[in-house]
The first five atom37 places (N, CA, C, CB, O) and aatype in JSON, in Angstrom:
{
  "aatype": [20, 20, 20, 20, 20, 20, 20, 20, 20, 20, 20, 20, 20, 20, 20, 20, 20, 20, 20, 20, 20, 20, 20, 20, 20, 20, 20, 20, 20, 20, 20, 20, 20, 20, 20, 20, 20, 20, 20, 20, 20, 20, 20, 20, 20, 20, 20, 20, 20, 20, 20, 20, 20, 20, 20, 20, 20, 20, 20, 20, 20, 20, 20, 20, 20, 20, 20, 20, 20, 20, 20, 20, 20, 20, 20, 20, 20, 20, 20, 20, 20],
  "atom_mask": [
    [1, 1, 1, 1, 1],
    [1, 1, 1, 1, 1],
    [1, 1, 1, 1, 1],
    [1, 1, 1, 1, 1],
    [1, 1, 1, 1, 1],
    [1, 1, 1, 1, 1],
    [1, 1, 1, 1, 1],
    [1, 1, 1, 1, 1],
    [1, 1, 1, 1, 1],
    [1, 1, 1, 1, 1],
    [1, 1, 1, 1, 1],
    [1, 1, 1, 1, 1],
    [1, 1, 1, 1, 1],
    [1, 1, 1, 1, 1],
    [1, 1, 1, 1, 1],
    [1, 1, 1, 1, 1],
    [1, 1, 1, 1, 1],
    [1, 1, 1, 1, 1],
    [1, 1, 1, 1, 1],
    [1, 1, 1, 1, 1],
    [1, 1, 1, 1, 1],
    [1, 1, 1, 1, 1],
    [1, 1, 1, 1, 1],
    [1, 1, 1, 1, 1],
    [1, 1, 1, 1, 1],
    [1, 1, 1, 1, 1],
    [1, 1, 1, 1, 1],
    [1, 1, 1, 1, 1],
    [1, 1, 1, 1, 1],
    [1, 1, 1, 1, 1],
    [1, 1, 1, 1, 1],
    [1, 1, 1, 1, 1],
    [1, 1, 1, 1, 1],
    [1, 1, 1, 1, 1],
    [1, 1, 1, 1, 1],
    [1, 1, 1, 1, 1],
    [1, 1, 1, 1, 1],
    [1, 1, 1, 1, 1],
    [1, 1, 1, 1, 1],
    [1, 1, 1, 1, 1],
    [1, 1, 1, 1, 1],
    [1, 1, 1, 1, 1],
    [1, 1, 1, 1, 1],
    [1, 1, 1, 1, 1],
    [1, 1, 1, 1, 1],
    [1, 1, 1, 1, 1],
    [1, 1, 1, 1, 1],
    [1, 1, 1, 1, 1],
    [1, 1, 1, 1, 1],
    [1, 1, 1, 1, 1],
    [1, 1, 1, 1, 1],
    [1, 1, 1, 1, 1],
    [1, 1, 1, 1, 1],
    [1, 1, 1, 1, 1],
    [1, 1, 1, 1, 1],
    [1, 1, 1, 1, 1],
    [1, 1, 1, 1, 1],
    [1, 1, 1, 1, 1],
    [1, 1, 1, 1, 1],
    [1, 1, 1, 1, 1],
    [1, 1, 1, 1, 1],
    [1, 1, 1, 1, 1],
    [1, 1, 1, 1, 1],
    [1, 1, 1, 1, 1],
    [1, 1, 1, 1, 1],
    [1, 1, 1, 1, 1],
    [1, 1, 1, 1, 1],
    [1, 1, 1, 1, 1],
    [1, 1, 1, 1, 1],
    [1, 1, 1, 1, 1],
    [1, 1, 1, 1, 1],
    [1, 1, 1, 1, 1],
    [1, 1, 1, 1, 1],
    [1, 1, 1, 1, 1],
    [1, 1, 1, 1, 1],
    [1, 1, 1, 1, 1],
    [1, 1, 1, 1, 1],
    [1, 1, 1, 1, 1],
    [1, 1, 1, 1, 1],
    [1, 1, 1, 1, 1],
    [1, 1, 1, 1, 1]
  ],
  "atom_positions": [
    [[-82.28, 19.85, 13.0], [-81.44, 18.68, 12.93], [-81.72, 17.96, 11.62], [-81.67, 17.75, 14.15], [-82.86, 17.51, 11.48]],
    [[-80.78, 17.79, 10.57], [-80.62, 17.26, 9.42], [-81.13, 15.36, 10.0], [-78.81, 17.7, 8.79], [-82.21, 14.88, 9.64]],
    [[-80.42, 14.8, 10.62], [-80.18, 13.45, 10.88], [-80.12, 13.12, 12.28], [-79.02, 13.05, 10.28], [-79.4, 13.71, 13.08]],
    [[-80.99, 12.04, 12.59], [-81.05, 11.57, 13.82], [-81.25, 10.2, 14.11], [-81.88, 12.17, 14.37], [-82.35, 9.75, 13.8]],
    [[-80.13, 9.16, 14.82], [-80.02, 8.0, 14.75], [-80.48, 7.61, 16.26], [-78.66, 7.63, 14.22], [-79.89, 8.16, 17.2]],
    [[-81.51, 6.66, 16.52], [-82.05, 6.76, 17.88], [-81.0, 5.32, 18.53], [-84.08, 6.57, 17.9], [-80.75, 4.31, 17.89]],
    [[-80.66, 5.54, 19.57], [-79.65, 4.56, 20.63], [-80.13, 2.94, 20.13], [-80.09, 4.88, 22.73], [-80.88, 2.49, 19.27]],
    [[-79.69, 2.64, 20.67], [-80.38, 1.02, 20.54], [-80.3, 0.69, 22.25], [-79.18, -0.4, 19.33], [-79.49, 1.05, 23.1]],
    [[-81.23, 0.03, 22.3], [-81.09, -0.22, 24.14], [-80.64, -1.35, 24.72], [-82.38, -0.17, 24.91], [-81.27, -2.4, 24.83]],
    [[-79.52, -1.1, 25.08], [-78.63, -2.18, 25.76], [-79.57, -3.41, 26.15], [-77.87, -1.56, 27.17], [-80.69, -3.23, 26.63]],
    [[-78.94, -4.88, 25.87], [-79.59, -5.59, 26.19], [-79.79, -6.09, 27.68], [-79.33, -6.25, 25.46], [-80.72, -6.65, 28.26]],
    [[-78.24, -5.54, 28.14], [-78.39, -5.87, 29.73], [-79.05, -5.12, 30.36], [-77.3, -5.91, 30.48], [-79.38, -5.6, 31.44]],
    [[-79.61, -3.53, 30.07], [-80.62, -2.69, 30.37], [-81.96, -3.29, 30.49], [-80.63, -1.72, 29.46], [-82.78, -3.3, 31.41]],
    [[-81.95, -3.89, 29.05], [-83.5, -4.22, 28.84], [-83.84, -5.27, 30.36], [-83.77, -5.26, 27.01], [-84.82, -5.06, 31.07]],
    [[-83.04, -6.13, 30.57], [-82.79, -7.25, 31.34], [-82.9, -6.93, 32.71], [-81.54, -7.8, 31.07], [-83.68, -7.45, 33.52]],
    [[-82.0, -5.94, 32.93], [-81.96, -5.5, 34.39], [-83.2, -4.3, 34.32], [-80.24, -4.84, 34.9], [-83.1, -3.49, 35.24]],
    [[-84.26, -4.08, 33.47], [-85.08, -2.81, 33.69], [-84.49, -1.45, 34.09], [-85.99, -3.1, 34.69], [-84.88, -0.62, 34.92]],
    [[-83.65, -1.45, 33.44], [-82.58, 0.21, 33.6], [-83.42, 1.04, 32.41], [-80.29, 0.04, 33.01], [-83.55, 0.85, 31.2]],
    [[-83.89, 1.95, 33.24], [-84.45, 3.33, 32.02], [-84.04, 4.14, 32.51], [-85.97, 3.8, 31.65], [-83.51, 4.13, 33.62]],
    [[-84.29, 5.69, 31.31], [-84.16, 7.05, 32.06], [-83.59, 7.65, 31.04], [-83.33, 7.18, 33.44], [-83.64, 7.4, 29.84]],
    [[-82.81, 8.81, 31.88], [-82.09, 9.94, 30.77], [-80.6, 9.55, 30.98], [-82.37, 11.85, 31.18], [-80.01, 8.98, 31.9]],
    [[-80.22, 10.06, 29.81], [-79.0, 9.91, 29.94], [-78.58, 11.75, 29.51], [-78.43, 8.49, 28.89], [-78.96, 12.09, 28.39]],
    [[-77.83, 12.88, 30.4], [-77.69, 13.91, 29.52], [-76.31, 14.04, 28.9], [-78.05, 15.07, 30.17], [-75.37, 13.53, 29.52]],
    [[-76.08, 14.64, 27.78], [-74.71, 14.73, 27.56], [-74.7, 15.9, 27.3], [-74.07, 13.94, 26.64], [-75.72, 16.4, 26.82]],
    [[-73.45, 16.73, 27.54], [-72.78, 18.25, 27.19], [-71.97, 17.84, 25.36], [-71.14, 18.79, 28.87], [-71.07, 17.01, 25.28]],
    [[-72.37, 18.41, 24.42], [-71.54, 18.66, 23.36], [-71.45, 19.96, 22.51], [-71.79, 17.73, 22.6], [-72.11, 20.97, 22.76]],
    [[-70.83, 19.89, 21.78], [-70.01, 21.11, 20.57], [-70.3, 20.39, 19.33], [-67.99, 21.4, 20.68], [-69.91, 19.23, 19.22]],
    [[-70.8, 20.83, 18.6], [-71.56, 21.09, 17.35], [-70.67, 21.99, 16.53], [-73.0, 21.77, 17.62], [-70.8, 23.21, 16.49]],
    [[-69.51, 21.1, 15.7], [-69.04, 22.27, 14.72], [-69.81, 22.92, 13.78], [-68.09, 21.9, 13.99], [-71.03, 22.98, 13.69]],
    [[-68.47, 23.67, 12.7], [-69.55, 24.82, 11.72], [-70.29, 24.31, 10.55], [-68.68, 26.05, 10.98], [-70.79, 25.0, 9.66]],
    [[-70.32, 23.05, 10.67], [-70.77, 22.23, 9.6], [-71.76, 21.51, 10.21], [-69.76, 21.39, 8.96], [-72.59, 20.9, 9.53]],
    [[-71.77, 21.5, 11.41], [-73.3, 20.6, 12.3], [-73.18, 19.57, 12.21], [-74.81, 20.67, 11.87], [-74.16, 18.87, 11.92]],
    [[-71.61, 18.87, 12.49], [-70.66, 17.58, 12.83], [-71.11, 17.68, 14.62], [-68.52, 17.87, 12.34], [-71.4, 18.78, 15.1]],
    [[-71.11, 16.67, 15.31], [-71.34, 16.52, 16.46], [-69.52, 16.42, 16.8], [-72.49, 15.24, 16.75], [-68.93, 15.47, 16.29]],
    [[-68.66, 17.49, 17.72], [-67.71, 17.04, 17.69], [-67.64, 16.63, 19.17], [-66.81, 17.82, 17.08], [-68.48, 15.76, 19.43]],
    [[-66.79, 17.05, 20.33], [-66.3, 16.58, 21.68], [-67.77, 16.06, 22.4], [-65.44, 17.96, 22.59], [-68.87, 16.58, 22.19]],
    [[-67.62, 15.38, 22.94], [-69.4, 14.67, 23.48], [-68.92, 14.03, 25.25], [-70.14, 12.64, 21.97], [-68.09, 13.15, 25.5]],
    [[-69.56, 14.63, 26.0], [-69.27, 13.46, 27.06], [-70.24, 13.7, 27.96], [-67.83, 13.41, 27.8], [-70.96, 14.7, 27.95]],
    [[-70.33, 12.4, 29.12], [-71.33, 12.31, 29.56], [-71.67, 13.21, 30.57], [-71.44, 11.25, 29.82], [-70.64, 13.46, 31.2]],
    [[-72.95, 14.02, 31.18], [-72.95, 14.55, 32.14], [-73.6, 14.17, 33.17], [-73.14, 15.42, 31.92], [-73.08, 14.47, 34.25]],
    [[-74.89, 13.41, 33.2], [-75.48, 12.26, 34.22], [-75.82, 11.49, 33.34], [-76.67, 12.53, 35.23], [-75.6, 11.63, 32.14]],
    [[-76.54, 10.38, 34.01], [-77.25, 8.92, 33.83], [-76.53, 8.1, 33.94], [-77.86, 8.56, 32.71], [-75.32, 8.25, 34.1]],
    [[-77.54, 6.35, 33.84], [-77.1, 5.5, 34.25], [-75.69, 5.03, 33.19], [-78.25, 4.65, 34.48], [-75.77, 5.16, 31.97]],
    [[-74.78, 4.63, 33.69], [-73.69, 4.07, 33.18], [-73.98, 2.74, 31.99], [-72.9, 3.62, 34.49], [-73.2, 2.51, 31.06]],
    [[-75.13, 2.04, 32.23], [-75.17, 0.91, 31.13], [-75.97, 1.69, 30.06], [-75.96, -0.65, 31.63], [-76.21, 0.91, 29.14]],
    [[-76.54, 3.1, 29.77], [-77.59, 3.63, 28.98], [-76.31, 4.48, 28.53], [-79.14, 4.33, 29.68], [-76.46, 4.54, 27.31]],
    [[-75.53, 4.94, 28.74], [-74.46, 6.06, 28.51], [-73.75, 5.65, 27.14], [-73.29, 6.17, 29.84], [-73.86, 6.33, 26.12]],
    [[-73.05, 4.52, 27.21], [-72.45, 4.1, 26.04], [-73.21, 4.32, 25.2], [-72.05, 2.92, 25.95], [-72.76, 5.25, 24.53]],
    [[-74.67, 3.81, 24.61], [-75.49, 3.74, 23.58], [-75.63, 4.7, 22.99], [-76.47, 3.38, 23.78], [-75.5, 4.9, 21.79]],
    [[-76.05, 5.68, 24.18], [-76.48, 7.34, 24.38], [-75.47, 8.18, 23.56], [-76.37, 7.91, 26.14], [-75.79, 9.14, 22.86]],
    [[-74.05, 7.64, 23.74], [-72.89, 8.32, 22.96], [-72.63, 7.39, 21.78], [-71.48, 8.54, 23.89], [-71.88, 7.88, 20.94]],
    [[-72.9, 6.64, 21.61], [-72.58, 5.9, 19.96], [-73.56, 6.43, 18.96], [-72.81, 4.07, 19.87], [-73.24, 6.55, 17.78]],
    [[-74.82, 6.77, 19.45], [-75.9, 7.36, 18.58], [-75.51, 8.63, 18.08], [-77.21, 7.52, 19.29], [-75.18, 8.98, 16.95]],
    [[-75.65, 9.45, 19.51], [-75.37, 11.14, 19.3], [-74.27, 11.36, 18.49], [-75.04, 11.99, 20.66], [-74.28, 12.35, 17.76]],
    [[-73.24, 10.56, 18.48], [-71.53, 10.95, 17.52], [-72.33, 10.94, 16.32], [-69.84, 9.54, 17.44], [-71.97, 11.91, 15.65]],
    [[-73.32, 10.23, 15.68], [-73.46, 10.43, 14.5], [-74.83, 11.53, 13.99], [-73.5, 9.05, 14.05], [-75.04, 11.84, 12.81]],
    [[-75.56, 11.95, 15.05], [-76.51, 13.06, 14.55], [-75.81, 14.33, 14.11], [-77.51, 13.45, 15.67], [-74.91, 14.95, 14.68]],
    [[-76.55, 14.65, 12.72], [-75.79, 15.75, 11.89], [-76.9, 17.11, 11.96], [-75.47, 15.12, 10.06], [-78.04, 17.14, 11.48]],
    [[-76.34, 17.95, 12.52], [-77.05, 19.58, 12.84], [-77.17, 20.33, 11.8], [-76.24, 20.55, 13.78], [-76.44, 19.83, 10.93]],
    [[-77.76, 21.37, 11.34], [-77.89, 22.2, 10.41], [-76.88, 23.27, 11.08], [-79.41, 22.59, 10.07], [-77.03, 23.81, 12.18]],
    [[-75.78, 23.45, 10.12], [-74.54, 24.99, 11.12], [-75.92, 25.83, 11.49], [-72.93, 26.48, 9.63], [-76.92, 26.07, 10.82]],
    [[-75.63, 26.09, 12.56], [-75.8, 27.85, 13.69], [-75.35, 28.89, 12.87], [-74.6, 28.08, 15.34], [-74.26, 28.67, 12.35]],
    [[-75.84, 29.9, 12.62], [-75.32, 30.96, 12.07], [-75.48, 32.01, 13.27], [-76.01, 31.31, 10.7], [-76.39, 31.97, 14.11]],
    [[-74.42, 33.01, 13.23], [-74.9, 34.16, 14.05], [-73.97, 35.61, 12.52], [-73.96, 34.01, 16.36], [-72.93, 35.4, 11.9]],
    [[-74.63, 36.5, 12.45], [-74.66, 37.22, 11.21], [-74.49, 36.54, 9.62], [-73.6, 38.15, 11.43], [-74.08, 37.14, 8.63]],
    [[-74.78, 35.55, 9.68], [-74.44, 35.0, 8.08], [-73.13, 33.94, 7.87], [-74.04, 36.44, 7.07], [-72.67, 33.34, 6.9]],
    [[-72.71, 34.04, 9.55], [-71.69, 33.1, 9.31], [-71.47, 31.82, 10.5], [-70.38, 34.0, 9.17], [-71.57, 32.01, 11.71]],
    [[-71.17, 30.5, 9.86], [-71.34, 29.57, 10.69], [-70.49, 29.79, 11.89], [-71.15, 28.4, 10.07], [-69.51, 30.53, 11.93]],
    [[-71.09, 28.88, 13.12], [-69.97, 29.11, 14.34], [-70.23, 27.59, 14.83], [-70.35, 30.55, 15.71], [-71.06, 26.75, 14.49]],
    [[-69.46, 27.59, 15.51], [-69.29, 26.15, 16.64], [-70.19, 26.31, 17.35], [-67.99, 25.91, 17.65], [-70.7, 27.3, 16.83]],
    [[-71.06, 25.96, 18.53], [-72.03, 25.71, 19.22], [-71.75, 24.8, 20.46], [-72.91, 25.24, 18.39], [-71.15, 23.74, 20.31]],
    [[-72.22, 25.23, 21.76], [-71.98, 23.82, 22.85], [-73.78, 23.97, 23.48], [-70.25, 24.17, 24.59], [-74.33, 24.96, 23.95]],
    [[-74.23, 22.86, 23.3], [-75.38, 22.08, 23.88], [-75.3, 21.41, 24.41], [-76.06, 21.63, 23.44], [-74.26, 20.75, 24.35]],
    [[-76.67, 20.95, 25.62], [-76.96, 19.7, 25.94], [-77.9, 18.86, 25.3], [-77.23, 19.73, 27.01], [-78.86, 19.32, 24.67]],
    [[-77.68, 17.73, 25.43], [-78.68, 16.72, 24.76], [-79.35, 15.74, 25.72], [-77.95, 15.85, 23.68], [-78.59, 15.25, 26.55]],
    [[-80.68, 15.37, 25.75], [-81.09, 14.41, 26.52], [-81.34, 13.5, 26.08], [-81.84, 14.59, 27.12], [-82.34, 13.63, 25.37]],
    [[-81.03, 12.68, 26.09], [-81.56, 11.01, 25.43], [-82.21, 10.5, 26.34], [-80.43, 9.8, 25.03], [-81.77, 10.42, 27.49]],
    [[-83.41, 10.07, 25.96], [-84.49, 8.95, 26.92], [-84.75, 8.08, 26.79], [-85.53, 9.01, 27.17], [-85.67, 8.09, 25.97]],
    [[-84.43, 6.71, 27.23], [-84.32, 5.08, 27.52], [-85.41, 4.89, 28.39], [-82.89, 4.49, 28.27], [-85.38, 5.15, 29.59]],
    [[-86.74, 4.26, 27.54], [-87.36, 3.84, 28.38], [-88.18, 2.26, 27.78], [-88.18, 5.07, 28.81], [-88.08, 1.96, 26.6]],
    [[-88.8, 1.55, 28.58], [-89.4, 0.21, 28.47], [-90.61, 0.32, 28.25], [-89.27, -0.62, 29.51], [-91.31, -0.68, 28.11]]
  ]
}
């Protein structure tokens, strides 16, 4: 991973003591752009953050024989106090 921007933690999280994972399913174009992203569990007030961060982490392209490809991963983000 070229670039990695960590969430910022909701303030009503911090408030209400909401931690944990948040996971998301995404696709990683051939350039290691984070493209389609959505949520697959966690809490709903950690989720938003979880996806404003990840849109901007930039991947090194996947190669499979010498040539870039698209990619689908999961990602875990962890919110904790």
């Amino acid at each position: 991973m070229y670039a990695r921007l960590t969430p910022k933690y909701p303030q009503i999280a911090r408030i209400a003591h909401v931690q944990g994972e948040v996971v998301l399913q995404c696709m990683i174009d051939e350039e290691g752009n984070v493209g389609e992203l959505q949520v697959d569990s966690g809490h709903p007030i950690l989720a938003q953050s979880a996806l404003e961060a990840v849109k901007q982490w930039k991947y090194r392209p996947f190669h499979i024989n010498e040539k870039a490809v698209a990619v689908e991963t999961t990602i875990t983000v962890t919110f904790h106090l």
